[in-house]
C-alpha positions as CSV (number, residue, x, y, z in Angstrom):
1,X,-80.3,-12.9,32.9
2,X,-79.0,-15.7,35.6
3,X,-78.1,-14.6,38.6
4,X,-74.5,-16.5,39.8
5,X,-74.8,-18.1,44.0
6,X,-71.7,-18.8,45.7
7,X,-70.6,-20.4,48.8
8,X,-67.8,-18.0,49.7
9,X,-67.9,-17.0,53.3
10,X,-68.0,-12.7,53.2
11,X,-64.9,-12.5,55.2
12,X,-61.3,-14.5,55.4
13,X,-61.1,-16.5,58.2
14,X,-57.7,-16.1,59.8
15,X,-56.0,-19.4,59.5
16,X,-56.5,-19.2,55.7
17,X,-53.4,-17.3,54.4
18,X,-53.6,-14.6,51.9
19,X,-52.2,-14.9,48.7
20,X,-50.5,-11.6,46.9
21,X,-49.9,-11.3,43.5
22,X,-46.5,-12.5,42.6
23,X,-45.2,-10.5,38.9
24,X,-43.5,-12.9,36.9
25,X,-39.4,-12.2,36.6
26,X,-36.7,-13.4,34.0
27,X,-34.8,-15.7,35.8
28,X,-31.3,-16.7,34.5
29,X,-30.4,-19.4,32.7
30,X,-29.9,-22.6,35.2
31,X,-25.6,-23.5,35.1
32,X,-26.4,-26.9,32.8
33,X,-28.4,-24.4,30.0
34,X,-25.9,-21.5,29.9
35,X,-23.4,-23.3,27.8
36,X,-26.1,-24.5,25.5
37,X,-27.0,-20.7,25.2
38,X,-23.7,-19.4,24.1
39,X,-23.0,-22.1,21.7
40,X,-26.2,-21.6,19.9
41,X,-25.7,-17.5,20.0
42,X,-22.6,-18.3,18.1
43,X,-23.7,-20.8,15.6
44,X,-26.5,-18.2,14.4
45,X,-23.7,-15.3,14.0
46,X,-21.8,-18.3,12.2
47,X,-24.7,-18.8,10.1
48,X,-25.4,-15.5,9.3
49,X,-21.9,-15.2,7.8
50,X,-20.5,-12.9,10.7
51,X,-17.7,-12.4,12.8
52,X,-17.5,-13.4,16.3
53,X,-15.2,-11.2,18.8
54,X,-14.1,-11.9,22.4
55,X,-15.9,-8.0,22.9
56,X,-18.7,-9.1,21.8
57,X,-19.3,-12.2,23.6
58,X,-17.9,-10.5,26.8
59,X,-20.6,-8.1,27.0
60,X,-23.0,-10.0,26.4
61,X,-22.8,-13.1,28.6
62,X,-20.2,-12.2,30.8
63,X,-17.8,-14.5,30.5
64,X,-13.6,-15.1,30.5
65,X,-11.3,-15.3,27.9
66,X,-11.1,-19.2,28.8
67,X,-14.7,-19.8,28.2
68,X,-14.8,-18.0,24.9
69,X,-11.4,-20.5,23.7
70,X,-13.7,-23.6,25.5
71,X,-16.9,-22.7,23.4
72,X,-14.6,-22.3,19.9
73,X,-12.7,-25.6,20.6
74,X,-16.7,-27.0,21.4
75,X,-17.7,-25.7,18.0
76,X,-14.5,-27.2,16.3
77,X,-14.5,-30.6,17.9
78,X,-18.3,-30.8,16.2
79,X,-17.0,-30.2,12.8
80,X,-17.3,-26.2,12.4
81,X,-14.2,-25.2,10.7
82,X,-13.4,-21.6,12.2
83,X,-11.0,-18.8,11.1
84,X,-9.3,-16.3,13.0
85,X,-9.2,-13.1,11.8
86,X,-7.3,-10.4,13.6
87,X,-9.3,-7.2,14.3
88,X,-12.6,-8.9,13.5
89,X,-12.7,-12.4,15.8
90,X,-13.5,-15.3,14.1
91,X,-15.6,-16.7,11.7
92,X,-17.0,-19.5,9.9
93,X,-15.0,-21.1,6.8
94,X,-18.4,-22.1,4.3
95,X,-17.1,-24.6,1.6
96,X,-19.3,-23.9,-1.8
97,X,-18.6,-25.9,-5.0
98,X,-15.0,-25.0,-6.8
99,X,-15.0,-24.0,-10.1
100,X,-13.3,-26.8,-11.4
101,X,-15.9,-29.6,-9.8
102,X,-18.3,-27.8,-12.5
């Protein structure tokens, strides 16, 4: 067995400060990445063939009315073609191949 030597002092000097252990937290997304977040929270519901409500979206980031109509017209300016629904929210319009292209 080695035996270890080091050249710690035994005893903190004073001018050296002392460092605590610091737990790590969940910080918040910075303004710039919050948009980023919504928009790709409602492009996996989208993808998942669900609807997305204003209730839904609320609770979960927090946000107005306004915001919600600014992240659709996002989504719909970059080609998504969205439906309304009335009770449900919105959703996704998915074009398959008609019948008659067969």
């Amino acid at each position: 067995m080695t035996t270890a030597v080091f050249d710690a002092p035994a005893s903190m000097p004073r001018y050296m400060p002392r460092r605590f252990f610091v737990s790590p937290r969940k910080r918040p997304p910075k303004a710039s990445q919050r948009p980023v977040v919504r928009i790709a929270w409602m492009i996996a519901l989208f993808a998942r063939k669900s609807y997305v409500s204003y209730d839904e979206y609320r609770l979960r980031f927090a946000c107005s009315m306004r915001t919600f109509q600014r992240d659709l017209a996002v989504l719909r300016d970059a080609g998504m073609y969205l439906e309304p629904h009335p009770t449900h929210g919105y959703r996704m319009v998915w074009f398959g191949p008609s019948v008659e292209a067969r």
